[in-house]
N, C-alpha and C positions, 0 to 999 in steps of 0.2 A: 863577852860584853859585860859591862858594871853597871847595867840597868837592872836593878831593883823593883821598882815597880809595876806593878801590873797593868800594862796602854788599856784603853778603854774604863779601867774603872771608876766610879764615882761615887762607891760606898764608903762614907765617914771611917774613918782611922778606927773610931770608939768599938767598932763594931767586933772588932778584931783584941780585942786586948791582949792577948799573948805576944801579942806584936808591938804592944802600942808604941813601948819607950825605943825600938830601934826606927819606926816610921819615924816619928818624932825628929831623930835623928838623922835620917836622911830627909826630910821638911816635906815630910806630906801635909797637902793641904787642910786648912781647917777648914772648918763649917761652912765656912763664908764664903765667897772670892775676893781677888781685888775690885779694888775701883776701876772697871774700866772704861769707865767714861771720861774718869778725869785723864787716866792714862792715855787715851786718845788723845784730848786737848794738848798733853803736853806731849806725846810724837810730834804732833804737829807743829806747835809752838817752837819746837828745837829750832824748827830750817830757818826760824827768822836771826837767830845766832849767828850764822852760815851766812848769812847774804855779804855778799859783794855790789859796789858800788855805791848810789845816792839812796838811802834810806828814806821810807816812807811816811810821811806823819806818824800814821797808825801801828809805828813800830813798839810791839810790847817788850823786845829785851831791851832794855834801855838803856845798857850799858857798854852796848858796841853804838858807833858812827860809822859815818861817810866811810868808803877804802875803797881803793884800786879808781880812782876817779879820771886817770889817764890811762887806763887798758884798753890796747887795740892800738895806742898813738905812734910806736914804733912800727908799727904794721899802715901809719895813713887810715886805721878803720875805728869804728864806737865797739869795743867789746866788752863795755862795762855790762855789772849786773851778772847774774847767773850765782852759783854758790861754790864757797870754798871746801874740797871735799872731805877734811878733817879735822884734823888740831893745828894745821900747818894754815900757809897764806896764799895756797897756788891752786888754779881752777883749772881740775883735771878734766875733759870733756869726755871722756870714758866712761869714770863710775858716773861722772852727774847727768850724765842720760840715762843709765841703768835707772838711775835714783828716780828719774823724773816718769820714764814706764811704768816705775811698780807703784810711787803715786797714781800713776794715772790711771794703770791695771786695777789698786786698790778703792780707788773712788769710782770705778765704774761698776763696781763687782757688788760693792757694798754703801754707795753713797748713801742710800735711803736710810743706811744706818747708823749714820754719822750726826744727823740732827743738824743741829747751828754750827757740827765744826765742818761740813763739807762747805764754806765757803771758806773757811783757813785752809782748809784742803785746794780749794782751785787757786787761791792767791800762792800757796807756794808751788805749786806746780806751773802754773803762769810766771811766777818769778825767773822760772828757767828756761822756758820756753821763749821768752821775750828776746832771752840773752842767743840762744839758739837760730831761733830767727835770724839774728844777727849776725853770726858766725857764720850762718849759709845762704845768706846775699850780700855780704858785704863787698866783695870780688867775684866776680866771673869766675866757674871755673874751681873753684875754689874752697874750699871747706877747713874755716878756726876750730883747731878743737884743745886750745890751751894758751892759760897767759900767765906768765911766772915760771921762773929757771928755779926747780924742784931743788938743785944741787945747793947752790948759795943760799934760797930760802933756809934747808933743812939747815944749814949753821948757823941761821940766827934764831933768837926768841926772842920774839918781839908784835905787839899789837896786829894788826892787819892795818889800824888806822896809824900804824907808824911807817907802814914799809918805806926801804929805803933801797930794796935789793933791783934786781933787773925783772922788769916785766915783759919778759919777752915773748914773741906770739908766736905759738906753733901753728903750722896746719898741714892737710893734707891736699894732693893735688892728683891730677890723669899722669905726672911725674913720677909723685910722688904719692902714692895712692894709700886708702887706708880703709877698707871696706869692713872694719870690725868697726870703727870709731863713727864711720857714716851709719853704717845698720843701724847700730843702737841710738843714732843722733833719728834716724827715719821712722824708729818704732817711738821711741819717745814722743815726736811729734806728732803722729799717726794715734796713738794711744789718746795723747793731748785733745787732739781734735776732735774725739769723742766725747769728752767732760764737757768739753764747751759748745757741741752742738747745738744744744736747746738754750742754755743759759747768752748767748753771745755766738752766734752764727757767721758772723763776718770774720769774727777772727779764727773758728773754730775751720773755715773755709781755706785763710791764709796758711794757719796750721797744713791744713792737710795735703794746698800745692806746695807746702815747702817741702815737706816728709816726702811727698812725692819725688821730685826732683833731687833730694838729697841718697835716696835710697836708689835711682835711675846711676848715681855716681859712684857709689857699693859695687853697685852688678855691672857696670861698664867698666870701670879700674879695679882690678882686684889685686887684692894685698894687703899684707897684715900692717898696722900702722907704728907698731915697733920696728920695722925692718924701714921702715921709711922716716923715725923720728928718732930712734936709737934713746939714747940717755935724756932725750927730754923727758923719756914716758917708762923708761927700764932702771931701774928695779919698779918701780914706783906703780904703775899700771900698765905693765907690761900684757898684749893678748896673750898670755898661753897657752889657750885654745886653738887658737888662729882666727881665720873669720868665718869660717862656715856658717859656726852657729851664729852670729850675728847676722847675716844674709837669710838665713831659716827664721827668725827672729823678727828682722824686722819687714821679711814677706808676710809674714806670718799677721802683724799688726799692718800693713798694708790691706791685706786679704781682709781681715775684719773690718777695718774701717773702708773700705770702698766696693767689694764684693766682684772686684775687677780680678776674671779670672786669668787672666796674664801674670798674677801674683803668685797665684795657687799652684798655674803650669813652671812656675819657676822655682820653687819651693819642693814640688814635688819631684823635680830633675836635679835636686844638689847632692843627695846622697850622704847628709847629715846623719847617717844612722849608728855613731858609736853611743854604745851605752855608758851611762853616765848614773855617777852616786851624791851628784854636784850642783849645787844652783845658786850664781853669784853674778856679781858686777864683769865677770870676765868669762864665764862658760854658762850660756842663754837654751842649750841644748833643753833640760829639764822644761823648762817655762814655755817654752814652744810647743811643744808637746803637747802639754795640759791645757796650751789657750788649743792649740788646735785640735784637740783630740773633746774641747767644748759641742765642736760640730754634730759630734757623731750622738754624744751624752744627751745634751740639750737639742738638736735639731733633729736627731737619727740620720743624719748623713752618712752614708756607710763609706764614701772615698777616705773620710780621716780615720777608717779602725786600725790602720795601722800606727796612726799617733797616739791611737787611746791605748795598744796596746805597749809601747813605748813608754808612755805615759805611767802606765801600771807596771810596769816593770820597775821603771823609776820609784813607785811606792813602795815595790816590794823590796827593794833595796836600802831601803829607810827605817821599816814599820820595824819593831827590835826581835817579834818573837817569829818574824817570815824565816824559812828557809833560806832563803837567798838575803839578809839582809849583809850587807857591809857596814854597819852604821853604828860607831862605836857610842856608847851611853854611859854619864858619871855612876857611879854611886844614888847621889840626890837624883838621876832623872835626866841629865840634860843630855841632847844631842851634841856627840862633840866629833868635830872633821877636819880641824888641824890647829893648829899651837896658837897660831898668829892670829888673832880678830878672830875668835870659833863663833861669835852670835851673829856676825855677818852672814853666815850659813844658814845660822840656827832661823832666823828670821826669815830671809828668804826660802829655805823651805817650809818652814812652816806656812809660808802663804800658799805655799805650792798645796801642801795637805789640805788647808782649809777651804780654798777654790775648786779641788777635785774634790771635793766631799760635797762641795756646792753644787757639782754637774750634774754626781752621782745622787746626788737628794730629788733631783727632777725625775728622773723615775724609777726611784727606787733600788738602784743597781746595786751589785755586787760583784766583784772578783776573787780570786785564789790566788796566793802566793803559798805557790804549795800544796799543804794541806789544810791552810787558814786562810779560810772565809776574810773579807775583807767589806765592810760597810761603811756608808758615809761617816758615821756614827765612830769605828776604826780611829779613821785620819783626823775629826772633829777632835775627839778625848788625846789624841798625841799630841796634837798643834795644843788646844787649851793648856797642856802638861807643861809645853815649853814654851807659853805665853807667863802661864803663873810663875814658873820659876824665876823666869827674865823681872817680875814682877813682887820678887821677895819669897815666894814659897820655896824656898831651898835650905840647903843643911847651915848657913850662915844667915838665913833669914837678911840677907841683903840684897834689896832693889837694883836690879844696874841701870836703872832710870833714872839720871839727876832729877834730884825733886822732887821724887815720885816714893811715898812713904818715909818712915820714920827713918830707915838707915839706907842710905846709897852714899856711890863713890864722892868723896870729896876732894880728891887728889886728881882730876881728871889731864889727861897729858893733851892740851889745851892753849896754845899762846893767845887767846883773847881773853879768856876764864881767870888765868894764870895770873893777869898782869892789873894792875888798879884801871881803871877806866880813863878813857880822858876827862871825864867829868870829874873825879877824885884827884886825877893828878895830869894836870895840862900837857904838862913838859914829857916831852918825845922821850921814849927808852930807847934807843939806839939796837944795833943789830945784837951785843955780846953781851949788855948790859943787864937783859932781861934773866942769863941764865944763874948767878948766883943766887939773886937775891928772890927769884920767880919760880924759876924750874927745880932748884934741886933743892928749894926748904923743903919741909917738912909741915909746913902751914896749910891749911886747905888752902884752894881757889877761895879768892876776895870775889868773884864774880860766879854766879850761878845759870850755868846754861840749861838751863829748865826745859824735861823733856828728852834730853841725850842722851844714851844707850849704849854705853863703853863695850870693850872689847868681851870682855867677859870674864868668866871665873876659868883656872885650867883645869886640868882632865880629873885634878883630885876635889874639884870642888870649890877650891883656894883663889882666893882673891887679895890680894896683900895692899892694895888701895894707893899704890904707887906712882908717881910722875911719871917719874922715868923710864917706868915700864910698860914702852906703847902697845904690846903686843896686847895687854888687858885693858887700859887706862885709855885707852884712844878713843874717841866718840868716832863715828861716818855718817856722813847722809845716807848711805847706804842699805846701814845696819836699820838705823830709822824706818827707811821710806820703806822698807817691807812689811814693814808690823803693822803698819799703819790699816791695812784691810782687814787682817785677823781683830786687832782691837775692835775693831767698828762691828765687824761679828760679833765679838763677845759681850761688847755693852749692848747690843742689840737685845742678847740673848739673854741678859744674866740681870738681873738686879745689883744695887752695890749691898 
């Protein structure tokens, strides 16, 4: 592995002098920390970038409008609203229910610690849920989990408030079933229903008969929803998982949110038991685990120790100095698990350490991976590790937060960031028009999507701050919505 530093520590660089000038080098942290309060605000602030459809007064990026204002009309239904899931102009209903879970996971975990931004936090998670809603009563039967043909989008660059390509409406059916895409569509709302319990009751009610009945469609038609949608959804968001774990997933937030043990008896009959080094918008395994393996930490429920131990398997596969880790680490510190978007990993598990570290702080717990003890304390100092890096403490001393500190990406691979605003220039860009003059300069983005969290640096550290190279340069809701809970920990905890 090319982790260099030592997880858990917190003693100043200075302390060490014979070291000092190669920490330096690999960006050990100063004195201080970051801001993460501001860093919070702007997580959150990202997804109003992302929004699809009719924009709200109260919109602060000011430099996106109105789009997709006819989605769902090739279908007869309103599937406007909900968020675009990248740099592209096409709403994937896959990752944006992941997206919308770990929002909803992250604000239930740590709202108290969020201050004035946990109602940015419910408005964007509401913003998806709304559109959700609508995807799973629109038809009988039925379940939208996408609008926009990926293939023709991906060849233009062009605004969102230009499109001009095919909006066309996927879904899934008892035909044509898709029980990865409903799960996560059932936890998401499920999750939802809980933010909104106390603040808004009727609708946090709606929420939960919807999630209900979307999730009864999961476990009644089963089937991966790539074999049922093929190139709408492949390469693009393909399950590669399949759906178990999304049926484990979104019993699982069923189970929490209703305490209706016909969740639990179903959950515990699927046999979801391959271990995993993995936690993302397409393999829920990891996350399931740790919310359910909450039971046992926080309530002493002994039925879920085989989650918790699951669970802790999963840590020990992560933590750099366990035995059993698989978890490759830069130089500088970071967690790195494959080429393509590695901080979409990076983030979601980090929330994964920071919420078992949350369990394990309720009484006191401890495990072994191995011969290393393992404390809340452990998972807190690894997640903080690769909170600060994602936050400028690295060997390039750059933030992969637009916005967020003195150097971050300004190249972000982006067609709304990319392109002048309609307010700067009225006149439509067309589908090809955008990509000389937008995509392949060498000019920053004229637009700042304040708050986004590109792909990241590669395995050596390296960030080259490129358009074209989406594998580093690409923002997600994704990568976002997971940090969004560690942040809120950490301004809770830290001063700036």
């Amino acid at each position: 592995m090319g982790m260099r530093k030592r997880v858990g520590s917190s003693s100043p660089c200075l302390l060490f002098l014979f070291f000092f000038f190669s920490l330096v080098l690999l960006g050990c942290p100063s004195l201080g920390h970051p801001n993460y309060k501001d860093a919070l605000a702007k997580s959150i602030l990202f997804f109003q970038g992302q929004r699809s459809g009719r924009l709200p007064t109260g919109q602060q990026i000011t430099w996106r409008s109105n789009s997709g204002l006819s989605d769902g009309s090739l279908a007869h239904v309103d599937l406007t609203g909900g968020y675009y899931d990248a740099g592209d102009n096409v709403k994937f209903n896959f990752p944006m229910a992941y997206t919308t879970t770990m929002l909803s996971w992250g604000t239930l975990e740590y709202g108290k610690r969020m201050g004035p931004e946990i109602k940015n936090a419910q408005a964007a998670i509401r913003w998806a849920t709304d559109y959700f809603i609508k995807c799973a009563t629109a038809t009988p039967n039925t379940l939208y989990v996408g609008v926009g043909d990926p293939t023709t989008d991906h060849k233009c660059w062009e605004r969102p408030e230009d499109m001009d390509t095919a909006r066309t409406v996927y879904s899934v059916s008892a035909s044509k079933p898709g029980s990865d895409v409903a799960g996560e569509t059932a936890a998401a709302l499920a999750a939802a229903s809980m933010v909104f319990r106390k603040v808004d009751p009727k609708y946090s009610r709606l929420l939960l008969a919807t999630a209900k009945k979307v999730m009864q469609f999961a476990m009644q038609y089963k089937g991966a929803y790539s074999d049922s949608l093929g190139s709408a959804v492949c390469p693009f968001y393909c399950s590669y998982s399949g759906y178990k774990d999304e049926l484990l997933w979104g019993a699982a937030w069923l189970w929490r949110a209703t305490n209706d043990a016909s969740y639990l008896n179903f959950l515990q009959t699927l046999g979801a038991n391959d271990a995993t080094d993995i936690f993302s918008w397409d393999n829920k395994l990891a996350g399931a685990r740790v919310l359910l393996a909450r039971r046992t930490l926080v309530d002493n429920d002994k039925r879920f120790e085989s989650f918790k131990q699951q669970a802790e398997d999963f840590m020990c596969r992560i933590i750099p100095n366990s035995p059993s880790s698989s978890t490759s680490y830069t130089q500088g510190g970071l967690m790195f698990k494959l080429a393509e978007s590695n901080l979409q990993y990076v983030t979601s598990i980090t929330f994964l350490l920071s919420t078992y570290a949350k369990y394990m702080s309720v009484s006191k717990y401890t495990f072994n991976c191995g011969n290393v003890r393992v404390s809340s304390s452990t998972l807190r100092n690894l997640a903080k590790q690769q909170v600060d890096y994602i936050l400028g403490e690295n060997p390039l001393k750059m933030s992969y937060m637009v916005g967020f500190g003195a150097n971050f990406p300004k190249r972000i691979h982006h067609r709304g960031s990319s392109i002048p605003s309609k307010a700067s220039h009225p006149q439509a860009f067309g589908c090809d028009n955008g990509f000389q003059s937008f995509f392949y300069t060498s000019n920053p983005n004229p637009n700042t999507l304040t708050g986004a969290i590109v792909g990241g640096p590669n395995q050596s550290d390296g960030f080259p701050d490129d358009r074209t190279d989406y594998s580093h340069s690409e923002p997600a809701t994704y990568i976002n919505a997971a940090i969004v809970g560690p942040l809120a920990y950490l301004a809770g905890s830290y001063s700036s």
